[in-house]
Phi, psi and omega in degrees: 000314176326305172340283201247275198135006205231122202282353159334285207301352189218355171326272204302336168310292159311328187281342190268276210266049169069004200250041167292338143291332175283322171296308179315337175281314178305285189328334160225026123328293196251027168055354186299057188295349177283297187304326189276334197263359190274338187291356219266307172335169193235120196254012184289316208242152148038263181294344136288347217245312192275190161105311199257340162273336148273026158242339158322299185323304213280348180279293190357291180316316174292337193073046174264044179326308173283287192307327161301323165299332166264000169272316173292336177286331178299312167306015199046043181228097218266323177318304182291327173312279200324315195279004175265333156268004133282308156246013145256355180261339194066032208235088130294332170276346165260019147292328211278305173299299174321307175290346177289288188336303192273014191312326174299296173318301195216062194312329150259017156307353178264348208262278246271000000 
């Protein structure tokens, strides 16, 4: 983020460890109002949740890998994170970390 200015770059770090308000503040830091304001959402129910795995989907499409993978942890849906840093990003040790962090959530995921 230092870097480049663009809180993408640091997404998925944040969103695995629970810290979706602090990235919404860099997000309006840096003026990023799509991002910040989708962040904004209440990702408990339903219709945010499904919202957010379809925008995963459309990052993919894009090669937006890490931030897809932090749009699937927002969906709960840590199985499609994990499996995206592993094949199309080619990162097994931050599948690895990831899948440690959220481990509470989805134990077995560490078994498969």
């Amino acid at each position: 983020f230092t870097t480049n200015k663009e809180p993408q770059d640091c997404a998925l770090l944040y969103i695995a460890l629970g810290k979706k308000g602090q990235l919404q503040a860099l997000c309006k830091a840096v003026k990023n109002t799509k991002l910040g304001g989708f962040l904004a959402n209440d990702f408990s129910t339903e219709r945010w949740r499904s919202a957010a795995q379809k925008n995963a989907f459309s990052l993919l499409t894009k090669h937006q890998y890490q931030l897809a993978a932090g749009f699937f942890l927002l969906a709960d849906d840590i199985e499609s994170a994990v499996r995206v840093c592993v094949r199309q990003m080619g990162d097994l040790q931050l599948a690895l970390v990831l899948a440690r962090l959220l481990h509470t959530k989805m134990p077995e995921l560490l078994d498969s």
